[in-house]
C-alpha positions in Angstrom: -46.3 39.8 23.2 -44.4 40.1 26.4 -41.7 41.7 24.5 -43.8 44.3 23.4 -45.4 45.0 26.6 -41.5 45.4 28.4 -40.5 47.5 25.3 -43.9 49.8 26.1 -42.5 50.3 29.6 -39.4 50.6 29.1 -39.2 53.2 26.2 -40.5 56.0 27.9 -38.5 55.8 31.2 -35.7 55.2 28.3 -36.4 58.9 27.3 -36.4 60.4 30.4 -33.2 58.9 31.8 -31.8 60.5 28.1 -33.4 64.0 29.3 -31.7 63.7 32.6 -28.4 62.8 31.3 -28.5 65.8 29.1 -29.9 67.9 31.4 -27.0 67.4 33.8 -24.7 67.5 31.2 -25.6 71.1 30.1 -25.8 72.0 33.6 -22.5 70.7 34.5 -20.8 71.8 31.5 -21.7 75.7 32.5 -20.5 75.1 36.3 -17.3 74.1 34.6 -17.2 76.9 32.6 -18.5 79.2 35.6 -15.5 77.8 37.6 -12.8 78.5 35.0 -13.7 82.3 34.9 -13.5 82.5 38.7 -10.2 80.6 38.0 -9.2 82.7 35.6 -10.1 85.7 37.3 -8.1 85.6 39.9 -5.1 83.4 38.0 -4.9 86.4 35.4 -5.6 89.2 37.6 -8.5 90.7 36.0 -12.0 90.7 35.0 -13.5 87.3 33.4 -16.5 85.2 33.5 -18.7 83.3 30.9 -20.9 84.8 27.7 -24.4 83.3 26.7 -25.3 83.4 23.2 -28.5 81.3 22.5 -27.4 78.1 23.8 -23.7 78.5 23.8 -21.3 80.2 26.0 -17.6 81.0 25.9 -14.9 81.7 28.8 -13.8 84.6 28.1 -10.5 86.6 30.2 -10.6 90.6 30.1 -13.3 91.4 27.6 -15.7 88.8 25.6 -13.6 89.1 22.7 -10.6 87.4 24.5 -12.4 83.5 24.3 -10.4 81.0 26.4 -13.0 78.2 26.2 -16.6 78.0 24.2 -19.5 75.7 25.1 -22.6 74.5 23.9 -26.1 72.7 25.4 -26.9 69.7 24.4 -29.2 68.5 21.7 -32.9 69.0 22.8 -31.8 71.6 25.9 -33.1 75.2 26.0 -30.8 78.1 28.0 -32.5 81.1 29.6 -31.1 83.1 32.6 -31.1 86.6 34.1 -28.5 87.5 32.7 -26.3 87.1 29.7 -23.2 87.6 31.4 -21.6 86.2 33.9 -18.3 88.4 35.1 -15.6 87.9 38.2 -13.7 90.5 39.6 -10.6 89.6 40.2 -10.6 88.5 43.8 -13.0 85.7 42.6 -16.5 87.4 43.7 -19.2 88.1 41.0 -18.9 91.3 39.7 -23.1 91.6 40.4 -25.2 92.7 43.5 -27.3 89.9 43.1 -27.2 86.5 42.0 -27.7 85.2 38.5 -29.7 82.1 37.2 -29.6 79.8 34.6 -32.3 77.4 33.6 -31.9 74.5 31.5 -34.8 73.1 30.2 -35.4 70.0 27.9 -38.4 70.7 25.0 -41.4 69.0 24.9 -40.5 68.0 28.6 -40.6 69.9 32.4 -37.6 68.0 33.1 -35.0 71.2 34.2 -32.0 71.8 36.3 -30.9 75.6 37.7 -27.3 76.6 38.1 -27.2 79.9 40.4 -24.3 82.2 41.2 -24.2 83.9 44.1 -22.5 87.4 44.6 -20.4 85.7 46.9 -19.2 83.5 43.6 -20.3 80.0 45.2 -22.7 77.8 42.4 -25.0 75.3 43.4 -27.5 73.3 40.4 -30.7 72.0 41.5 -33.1 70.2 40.2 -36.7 72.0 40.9 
């Protein structure tokens, strides 16, 4: 009996520590990915930055059919942004007036994290 009762507790802050691991994994897998364009950007001397397709996203150097590195949410995590591009000019600043958000959210869940990119090129993730 007092098994069952610890397992009762226990399961469901279980699942939420599983949401937040993904969560920040997805997250931190699109800084990285945001941080190798503005790498790449300025390494290569030209235009790069990172393509959203559903839930994946590729680094791509020149134009989005030139793929340096490809990326994918993980299982359970929904993408959205404001964009489904993210490009650097070659001096490392986004190639964008305004800055662009991602959201990661986890279904059946309002567990989230936010990666935004300012014009300026700096990222920060939060966790609203």
């Amino acid at each position: 009996a007092i098994i069952g009762i610890s397992m009762s507790i226990g399961m469901p802050s279980m699942a939420s520590i599983i949401i937040d691991t993904r969560l920040s994994s997805s997250a931190n897998d699109m800084l990285a990915a945001v941080q190798l364009a503005r790498s790449e950007a300025a390494k290569k001397i030209q235009y790069s930055g990172v393509f959203v397709s559903g839930n994946t996203w590729n680094v791509f150097v020149g134009n989005q059919s030139t793929i340096v590195q490809k990326y994918k949410a993980a299982s359970g995590i929904i993408l959205s942004g404001t964009s489904s591009t993210i490009t650097y000019r070659p001096e490392g600043r986004l190639n964008s007036p305004t800055p662009i958000v991602f959201s990661f959210t986890a279904s059946g869940s309002s567990a989230s994290r936010k990666l935004t990119v300012s014009p300026s090129g700096k990222i920060t993730i939060t966790n609203p």
